[in-house]
C-alpha positions in Angstrom: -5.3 -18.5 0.3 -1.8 -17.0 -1.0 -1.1 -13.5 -0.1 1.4 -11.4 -1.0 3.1 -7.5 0.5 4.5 -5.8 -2.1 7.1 -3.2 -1.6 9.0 -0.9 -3.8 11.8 1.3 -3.3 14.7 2.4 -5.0 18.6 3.8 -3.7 16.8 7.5 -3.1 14.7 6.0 0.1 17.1 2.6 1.1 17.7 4.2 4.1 14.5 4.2 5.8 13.1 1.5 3.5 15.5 -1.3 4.0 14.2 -0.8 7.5 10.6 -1.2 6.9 11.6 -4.1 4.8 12.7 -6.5 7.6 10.0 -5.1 9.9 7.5 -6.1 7.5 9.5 -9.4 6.8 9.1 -10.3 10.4 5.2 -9.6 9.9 5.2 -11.8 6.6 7.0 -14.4 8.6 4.7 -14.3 11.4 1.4 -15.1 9.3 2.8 -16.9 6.6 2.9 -14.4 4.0 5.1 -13.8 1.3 7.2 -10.6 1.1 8.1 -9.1 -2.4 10.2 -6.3 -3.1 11.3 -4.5 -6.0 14.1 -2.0 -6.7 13.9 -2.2 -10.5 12.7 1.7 -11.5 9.8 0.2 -14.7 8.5 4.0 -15.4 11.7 6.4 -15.5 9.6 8.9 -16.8 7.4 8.8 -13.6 7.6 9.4 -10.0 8.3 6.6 -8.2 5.1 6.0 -7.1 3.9 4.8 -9.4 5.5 1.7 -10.0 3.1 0.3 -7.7 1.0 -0.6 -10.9 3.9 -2.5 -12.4 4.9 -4.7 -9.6 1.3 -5.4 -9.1 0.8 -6.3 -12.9 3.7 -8.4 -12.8 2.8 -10.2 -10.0 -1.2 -10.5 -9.0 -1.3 -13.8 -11.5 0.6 -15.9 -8.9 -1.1 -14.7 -5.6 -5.1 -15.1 -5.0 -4.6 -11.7 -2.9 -1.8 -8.5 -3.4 -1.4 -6.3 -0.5 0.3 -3.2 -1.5 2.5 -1.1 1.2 4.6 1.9 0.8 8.1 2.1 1.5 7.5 4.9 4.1 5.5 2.3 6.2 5.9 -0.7 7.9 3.2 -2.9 9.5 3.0 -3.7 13.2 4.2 -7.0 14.6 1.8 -7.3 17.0 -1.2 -6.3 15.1 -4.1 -8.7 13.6 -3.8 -11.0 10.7 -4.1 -8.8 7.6 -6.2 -12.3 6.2 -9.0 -10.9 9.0 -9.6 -7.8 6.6 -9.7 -9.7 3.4 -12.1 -12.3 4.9 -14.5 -9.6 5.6 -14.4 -7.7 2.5 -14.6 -11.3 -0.1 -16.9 -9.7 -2.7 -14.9 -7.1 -3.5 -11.5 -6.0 -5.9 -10.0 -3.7 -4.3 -9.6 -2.5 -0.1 -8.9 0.9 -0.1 -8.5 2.8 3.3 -9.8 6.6 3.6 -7.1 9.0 3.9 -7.1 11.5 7.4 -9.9 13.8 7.6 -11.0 13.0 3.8 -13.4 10.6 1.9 -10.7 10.3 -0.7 -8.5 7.4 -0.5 -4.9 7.0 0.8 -2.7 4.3 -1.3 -0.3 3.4 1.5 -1.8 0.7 1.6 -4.1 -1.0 -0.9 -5.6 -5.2 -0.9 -5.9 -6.3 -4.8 -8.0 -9.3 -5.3 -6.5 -11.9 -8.6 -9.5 -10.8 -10.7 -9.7 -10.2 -14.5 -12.0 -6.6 -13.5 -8.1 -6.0 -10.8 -6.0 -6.3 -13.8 -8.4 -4.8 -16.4 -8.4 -2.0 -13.6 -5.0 -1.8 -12.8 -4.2 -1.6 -16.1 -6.3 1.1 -17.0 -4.9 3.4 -13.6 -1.6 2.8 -15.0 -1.7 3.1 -19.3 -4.4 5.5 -19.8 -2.8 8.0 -21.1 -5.9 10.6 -20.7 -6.2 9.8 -17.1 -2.7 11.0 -16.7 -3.0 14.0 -18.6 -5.9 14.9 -16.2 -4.8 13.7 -13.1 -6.9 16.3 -10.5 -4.4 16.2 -8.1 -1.0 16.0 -9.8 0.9 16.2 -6.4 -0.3 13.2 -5.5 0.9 10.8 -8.4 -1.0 7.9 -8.9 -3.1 8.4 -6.2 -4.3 11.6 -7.9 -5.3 10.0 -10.9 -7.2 7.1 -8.4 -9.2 9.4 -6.8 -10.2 11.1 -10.5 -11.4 7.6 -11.3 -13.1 7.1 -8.3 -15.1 10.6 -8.6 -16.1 9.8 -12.2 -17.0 5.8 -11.2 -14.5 4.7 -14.0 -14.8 1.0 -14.7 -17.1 0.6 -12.3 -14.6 1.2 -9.3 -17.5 2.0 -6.7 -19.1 -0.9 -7.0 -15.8 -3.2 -7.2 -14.3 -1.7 -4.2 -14.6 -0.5 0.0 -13.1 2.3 1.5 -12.4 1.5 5.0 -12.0 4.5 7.5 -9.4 5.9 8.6 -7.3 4.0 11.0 -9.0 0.7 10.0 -5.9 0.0 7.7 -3.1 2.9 8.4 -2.6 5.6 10.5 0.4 8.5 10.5 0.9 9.7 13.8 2.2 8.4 17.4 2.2 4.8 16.6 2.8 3.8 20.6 -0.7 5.2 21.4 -2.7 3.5 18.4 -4.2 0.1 18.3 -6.2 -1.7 16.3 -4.9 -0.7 13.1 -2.5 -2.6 10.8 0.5 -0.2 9.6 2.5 2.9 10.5 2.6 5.6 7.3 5.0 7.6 7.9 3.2 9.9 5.2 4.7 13.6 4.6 7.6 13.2 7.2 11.0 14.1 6.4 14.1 11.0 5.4 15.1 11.7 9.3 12.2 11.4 11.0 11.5 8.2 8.9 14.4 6.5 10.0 14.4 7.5 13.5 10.5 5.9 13.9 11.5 2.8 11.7 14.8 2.0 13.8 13.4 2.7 17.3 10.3 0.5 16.2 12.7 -2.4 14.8 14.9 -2.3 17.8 11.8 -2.6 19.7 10.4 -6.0 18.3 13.9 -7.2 17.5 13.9 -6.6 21.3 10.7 -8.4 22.4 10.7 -11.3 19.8 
């Protein structure tokens, strides 16, 4: 099975991001899976976030799996083989994980199964220009207009996907007293704090390894 990380960040983040990049290289490395990063802005007109879609797009044809992981988070060295998570979840698109004290979902990270109903999806999240227009939660990007599709079932996205809880896939606080999850999200924290938690954890398994 060929699995890909995506990551996608831009000169405004570098300085945490780069970080997070050769954290989650040494991850890649470790389980044989193939790291690819972007810094080429497809949607001026957008935030950032969303070029998520774009580098997914571009890329889901040559992998059987996309794991998708934002720049504010990098995945921990010691922690399972993300394979474990797709192996349990095979009849399904899309691996979402629940966001903290919420049903809705949290795109830090996202698994995107090479399906024609994935790109039909993905292409939808991304072009409909409706969607956008409507987007319930206009703060939150893309991930706004994901969770208006997933409250109105659009394309069938309930029955195509699992949301695992909480933790399962990400968490955002005090990473040296979690286990048993997969990546740090560094969600809602400011560019110091990012780079001070991405450094010391870098130093740490540049350290140990």
């Amino acid at each position: 099975m060929k699995v890909g990380i995506c990551m996608f960040y831009d000169d405004a983040i570098k300085n945490y991001s780069e970080i997070n990049y050769k954290i989650n290289k040494k991850y890649c490395d470790k389980y044989n899976l193939q790291l690819v990063v972007s810094n080429d802005k497809k949607l001026p007109n957008r935030h950032s976030a969303w070029e998520r879609l774009p580098l997914l797009l571009d890329n889901i044809s040559n992998f059987d799996y996309l794991i998708w992981v934002d720049a504010d988070a990098f995945f921990y060295y010691d922690a399972n083989n993300i394979l474990d998570v797709i192996s349990d979840n095979k009849d399904v698109n899309f691996i979402f994980s629940k966001d903290v004290n919420s049903d809705n979902v949290n795109t830090g990270i996202m698994i995107v199964k090479n399906s024609q109903y994935s790109i039909d999806f993905l292409n939808k999240w991304l072009y409909d220009e409706e969607l956008y227009n409507n987007n319930p939660h206009p703060l939150w990007w893309d991930q706004g207009v994901l969770i208006g599709m997933m409250n109105n079932n659009v394309l069938g996205i309930i029955e195509n996907c699992v949301k695992l809880r909480y933790g399962d896939l990400q968490h955002f606080y005090n990473y040296d007293k979690q286990s048993k999850t997969y990546i740090f999200h560094l969600a809602g924290r400011n560019e110091t704090v990012r780079i001070s938690e991405s450094t010391k954890y870098f130093d740490k398994i540049t350290t140990d390894t």
